[in-house]
Each structure stands twice: as structure tokens, then as C-alpha cells.
N, C-alpha and C positions, 0 to 999 in steps of 0.2 A: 258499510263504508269499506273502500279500499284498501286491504291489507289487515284489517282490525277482526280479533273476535273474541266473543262474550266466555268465560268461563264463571259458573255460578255454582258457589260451593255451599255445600251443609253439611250440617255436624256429621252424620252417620248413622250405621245400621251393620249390624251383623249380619252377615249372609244367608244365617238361615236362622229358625227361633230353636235351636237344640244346644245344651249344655259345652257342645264341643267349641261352636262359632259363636257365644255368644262369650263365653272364656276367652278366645282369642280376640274380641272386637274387644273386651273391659281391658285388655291386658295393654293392648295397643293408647287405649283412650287414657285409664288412668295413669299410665306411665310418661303421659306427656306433661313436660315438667311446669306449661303452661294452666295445666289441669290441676293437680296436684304441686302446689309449691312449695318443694321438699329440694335437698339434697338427695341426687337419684341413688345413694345407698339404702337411705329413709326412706325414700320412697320405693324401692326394689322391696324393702321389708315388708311394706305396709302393705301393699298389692300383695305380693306373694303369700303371707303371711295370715291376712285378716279379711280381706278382699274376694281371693280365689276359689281359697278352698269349697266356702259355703254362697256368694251373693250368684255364680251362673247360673243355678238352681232355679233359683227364686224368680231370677232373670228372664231366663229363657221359659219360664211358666207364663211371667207376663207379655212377654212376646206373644207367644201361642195364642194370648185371647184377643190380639187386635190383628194377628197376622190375616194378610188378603191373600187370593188366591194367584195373586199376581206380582206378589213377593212382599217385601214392608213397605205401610203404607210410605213411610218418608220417601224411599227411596222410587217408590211409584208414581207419588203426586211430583216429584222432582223431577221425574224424568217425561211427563204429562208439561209441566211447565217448561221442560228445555224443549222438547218438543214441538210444543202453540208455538215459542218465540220463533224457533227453527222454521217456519211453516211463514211468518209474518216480514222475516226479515232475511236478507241478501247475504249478509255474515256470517259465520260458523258461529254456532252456536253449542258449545258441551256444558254436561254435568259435572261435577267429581263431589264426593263428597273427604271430610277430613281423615276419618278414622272407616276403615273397609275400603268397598267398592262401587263406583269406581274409583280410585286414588286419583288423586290432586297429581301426582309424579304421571303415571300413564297417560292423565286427562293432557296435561302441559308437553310431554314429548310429542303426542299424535300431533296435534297444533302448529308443534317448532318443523315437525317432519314437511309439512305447508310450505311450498317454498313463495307463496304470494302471503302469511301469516308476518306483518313487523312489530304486531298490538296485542298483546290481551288485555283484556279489562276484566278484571276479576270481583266480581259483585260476589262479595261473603253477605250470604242470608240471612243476615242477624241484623235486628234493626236498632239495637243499643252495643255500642261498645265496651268488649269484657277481653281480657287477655285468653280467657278460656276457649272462644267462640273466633273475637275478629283476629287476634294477635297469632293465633297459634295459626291458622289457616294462610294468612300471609306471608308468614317465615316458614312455611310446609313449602309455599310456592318458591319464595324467591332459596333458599335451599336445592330445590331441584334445581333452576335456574344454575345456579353455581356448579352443584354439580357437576351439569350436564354441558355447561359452558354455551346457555342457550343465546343467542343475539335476537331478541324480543324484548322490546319494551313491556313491564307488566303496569299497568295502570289500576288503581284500586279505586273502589267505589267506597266513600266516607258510610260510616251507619246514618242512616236516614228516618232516626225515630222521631222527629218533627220535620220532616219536610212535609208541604201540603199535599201533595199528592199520595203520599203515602198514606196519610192519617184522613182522606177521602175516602180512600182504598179498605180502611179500616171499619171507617163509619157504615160505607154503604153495603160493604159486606154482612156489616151486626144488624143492620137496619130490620131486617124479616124477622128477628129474633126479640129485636126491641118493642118492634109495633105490637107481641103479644103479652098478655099479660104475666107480669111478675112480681113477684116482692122483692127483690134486691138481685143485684149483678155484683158479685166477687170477679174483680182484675187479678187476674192471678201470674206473675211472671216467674219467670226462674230465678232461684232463691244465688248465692255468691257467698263466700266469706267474707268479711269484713277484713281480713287482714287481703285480701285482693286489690279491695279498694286504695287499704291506704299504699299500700305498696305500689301502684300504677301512680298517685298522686304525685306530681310531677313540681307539686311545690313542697310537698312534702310535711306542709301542717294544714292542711284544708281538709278533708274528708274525713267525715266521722268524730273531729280532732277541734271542728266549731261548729255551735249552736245554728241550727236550723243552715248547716252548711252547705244545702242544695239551691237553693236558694237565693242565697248569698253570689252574685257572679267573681268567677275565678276561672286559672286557666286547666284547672284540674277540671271542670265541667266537658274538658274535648273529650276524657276517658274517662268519665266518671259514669260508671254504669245504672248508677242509683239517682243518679242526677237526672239521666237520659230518661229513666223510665216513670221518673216524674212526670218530666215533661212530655210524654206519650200519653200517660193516663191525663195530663191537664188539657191537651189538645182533644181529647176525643170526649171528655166531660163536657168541656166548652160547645163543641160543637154537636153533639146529641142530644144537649141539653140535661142533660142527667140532676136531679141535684143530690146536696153533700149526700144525705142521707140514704139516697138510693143505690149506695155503691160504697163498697170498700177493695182497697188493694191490700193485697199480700202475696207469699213469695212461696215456690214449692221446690220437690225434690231436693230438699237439704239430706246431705250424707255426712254421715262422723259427726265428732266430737265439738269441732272450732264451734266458734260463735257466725254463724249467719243471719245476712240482711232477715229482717221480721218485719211483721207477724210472719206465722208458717200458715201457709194455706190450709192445712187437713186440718187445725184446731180451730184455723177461722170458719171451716165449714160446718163445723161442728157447733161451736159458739151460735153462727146464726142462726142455726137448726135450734140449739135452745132458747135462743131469745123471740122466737114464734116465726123464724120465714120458712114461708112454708114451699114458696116455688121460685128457687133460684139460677140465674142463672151467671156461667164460669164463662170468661172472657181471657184468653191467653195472649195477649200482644207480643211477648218475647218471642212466640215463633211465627212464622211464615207456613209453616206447615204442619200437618197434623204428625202427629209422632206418637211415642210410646210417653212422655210425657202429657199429651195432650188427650189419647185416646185411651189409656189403661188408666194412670194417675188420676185422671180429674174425670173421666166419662166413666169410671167402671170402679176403681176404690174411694173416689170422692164423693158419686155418685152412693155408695155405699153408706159411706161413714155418714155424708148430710139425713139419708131417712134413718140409717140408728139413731139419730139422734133427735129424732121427729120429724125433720123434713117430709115433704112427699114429693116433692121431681126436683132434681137439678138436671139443667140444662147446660151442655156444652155446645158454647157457638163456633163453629168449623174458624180454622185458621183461614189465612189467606188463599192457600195452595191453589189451583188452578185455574181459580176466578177471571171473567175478562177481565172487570175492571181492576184485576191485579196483573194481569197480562200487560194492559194498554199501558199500565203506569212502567212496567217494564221495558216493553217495547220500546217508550220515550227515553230510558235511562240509557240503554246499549244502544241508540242513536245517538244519543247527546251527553256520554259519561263528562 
């Protein structure tokens, strides 16, 4: 389209998997107040404090075991996806991711430098709505935007965790994975605090606050992230045909203390592993692409922890990343946001 172009943001990746860059990607990440929701004294403590000193370590080890030789997968299969589209369509078409590089601020100035550039449409890669993920990537943009006193209209693409075309997109990517045999599939999404939810809750006693409140239609359901990923897992059950017993959800990568959305994924995988499944497989819907959560967490420690516990294979089914029919459904969306 004339004048219009696609910016498509993800969470991020440290520049390299060594203690120094991966220090400075936590520092940047947790310190966003959308991340961590503290007062930024509290939260200057808690990072600096309990955070820094000892998790880059740990960090940057699990890096090292998924890192490709073409840099992190995220930030590879991301730029594989800007890429296909770039190739498919007439528009400019960039990356940026939220926290590293490339930044959301460098990605929107080259764009505004355009002088045929009056649109961007900014599709955040997250297909449920979280203040951690869509909220904070939005006000990263329209922040630059002010800054820089840019004259572009920025257009944002809604989370799309029941639109049909996504959750086609879904299905027919699991399809090769489902047709083989297995004893159970664990949906597994990223886990949230509980005080996230109710604090986005827009009426202010719905979430969390009433019985079976997902449920229940409300206008807290627009950001309600648990809501959303209901209705992802209820879409793709429906239509794969799964039944109850063939699948359970739960939620990963809980950090700290608070009380976070449950079950926790590592004890679900555990549990199944003791109650006799023997060959499981991990299904991640909350991302679009493979990550350090997807490919260390669930392929390499989950993987792990299910045969200590007697399992013998867990299977992780690839995210969306650079699939056609994740392409095609794309394509359709930066013609027609």
C-alpha cells in the first residue's frame, strides 16, 4: 500500500549468550516498569540487588545451549519472517524487537527518515494481550514517536488469539506432530502474576475477583490475558478434535515470589510423567516463535525433568516462526490491518 509500512516487534534477545550482554539485555528488560510492577526505587533494588548479581550466569549458560550459529534463534527466525514478507509484498517491511536489537526507536526513525512512509502498522507478536509483552512495546513506540516529533500515523494490530486465521495457522502447523502417536499434549503458555491481571482490569472487580470469571463475558475480557488464553487453547481443542483428557494447560517461566497464573508447567510435567504418560508432547501458543523459553525451558529442562520422572520423550512442537501458512496469514494482515 501506498505510503504504509509493517513494523513487527518481539520480545528480545541479548546480543550475544555471554554474562556481559546478557546482564545488560535483564537489566534493560527487568527494569521496565511494565515488566516488573514496582515503584522504580523497588524495583532499581530488586534488579540490582537479587537479580544481577547471580541470574546472568545461569542465563547466559542457557543461552549457550540453544544459541545457532547465526545468532539467537528468536532474533533469526524473526528476521527469516521480516524477510518472506519483504520478498511477498510492495511495503517496507522491518523487525525491531522490544528490549536489544534491533530497537523499536532505530527501527521507527529509519521508517520516519522515508519521505513516501505516512503509516506504520505495528503488529506486536504476541497473540494474547499482557501489559508485559503488547502494552510495553506500544508506549516503547509511540514514546519514540514524541520524542522525535515523528508525523506517522502508528496503527496497531489488536492480539489475535481467536481470530480464525490464526488458530488455522496453529492447528495446521501441530498437525504433523498430532498425527503421531502420543499419550498427552501439555499447552503450555507463559505463566503472569496474578496481581497483572487484576490491575489491567478495567472494571476493577472482575478478574480473579469472580467465580469462574473467564468465562463470565465482561469488558475486562479485551486485556485479560487468561481470558485470552482460554480461548486459544478452546479454539484449537475444538478444532483438532482433542478430547478433555488428552491435553492439559499450564503456565511456565514463573520468576519470584508473587503468586502466579497456575498450574506451573515443570511440576505438570512432572505429575504426568508420574501418573504413566509416557510420550508427551509440549505445545506453546503464547509464542510465535521459538525462543529461549520454548527451546531451553520446555525442549532441554522440561524435556529433562518429564524422563526423571519416568517419562521417555517429550516432544516439542516448533512455534509458528517461519511457516508459510504463517507467512500467508501475515501477508493478509499488512494488506488489510
Amino acid at each position: 500500500m501506498q505510503g504504509r509500512a509493517i513494523l513487527l516487534v518481539n520480545l528480545g534477545s541479548p546480543d550475544a549468550p555471554d554474562e556481559k550482554a546478557v546482564r545488560r539485555y535483564l537489566n534493560e528488560f527487568l527494569m521496565d516498569r511494565y515488566v516488573i510492577q514496582l515503584p522504580w526505587l523497588l524495583r532499581r533494588l530488586l534488579v540490582s540487588l537479587f537479580v544481577l548479581p547471580s541470574r546472568p550466569a545461569s542465563s547466559a549458560l542457557a543461552y549457550r545451549s540453544i544459541w545457532w550459529d547465526e545468532g539467537s534463534p528468536l532474533v533469526v527466525l524473526s528476521r527469516r519472517v521480516q524477510q518472506a514478507l519483504q520478498s511477498r509484498l510492495a511495503m517496507p517491511v522491518v523487525m525491531a524487537m522490544r528490549y536489544g536489537n534491533p530497537g523499536i526507536e532505530s527501527q521507527l526513525l529509519e521508517l520516519a527518515a522515508r519521505q513516501d512512509i505516512h503509516e506504520v502498522v505495528l503488529i506486536p507478536m504476541y497473540p494474547h494481550y499482557a501489559d508485559s509483552t503488547v502494552t510495553t512495546s506500544v508506549e516503547e513506540a509511540r514514546r519514540v514517536m514524541r520524542k522525535h516529533n515523528l508525523e506517522i500515523e502508528l496503527k496497531i494490530q489488536p492480539p489475535f488469539y481467536n481470530r480464525a486465521d490464526y488458530i488455522d495457522a496453529l492447528v495446521t502447523s501441530a498437525q504433523p506432530w498430532l498425527q503421531k502417536e502420543f499419550d498427552h499434549i501439555l499447552i503450555s503458555y507463559h505463566g503472569l502474576p496474578e496481581s497483572h491481571l487484576r490491575k489491567i482490569d478495567p472494571t476493577g472487580n472482575h478478574c480473579l475477583q469472580q467465580t469462574d470469571c473467564c468465562n463470565k463475558p465482561s469488558a475486562a475480557h479485551a486485556t485479560c490475558y487468561r481470558h485470552q488464553i482460554y480461548a486459544s487453547t478452546r479454539c484449537f481443542v475444538e478444532q483438532t478434535g482433542l478430547r478433555e483428557d488428552q491435553y492439559t494447560l499450564a503456565f511456565q517461566s514463573r520468576l519470584g515470589r508473587a503468586k502466579w497464573l497456575d498450574p506451573y508447567t515443570e511440576q505438570t510435567i512432572r505429575e504426568l510423567a508420574e501418573k504413566g504418560v509416557k510420550h508427551l508432547l509440549v505445545l506453546c501458543p503464547a509464542f510465535v516463535t521459538d525462543c529461549l523459553e520454548t527451546l531451553e525451558e520446555i525442549g532441554i529442562r522440561g524435556s529433562k525433568a518429564f524422563i526423571e520422572a519416568g517419562g521417555e520423550s517429550l516432544e516439542l512442537i516448533p512455534c509458528l516462526n517461519d511457516s508459510q501458512v504463517w507467512l500467508d496469514v501475515l501477508e493478509r494482515w499488512c494488506q488489510n490491518p
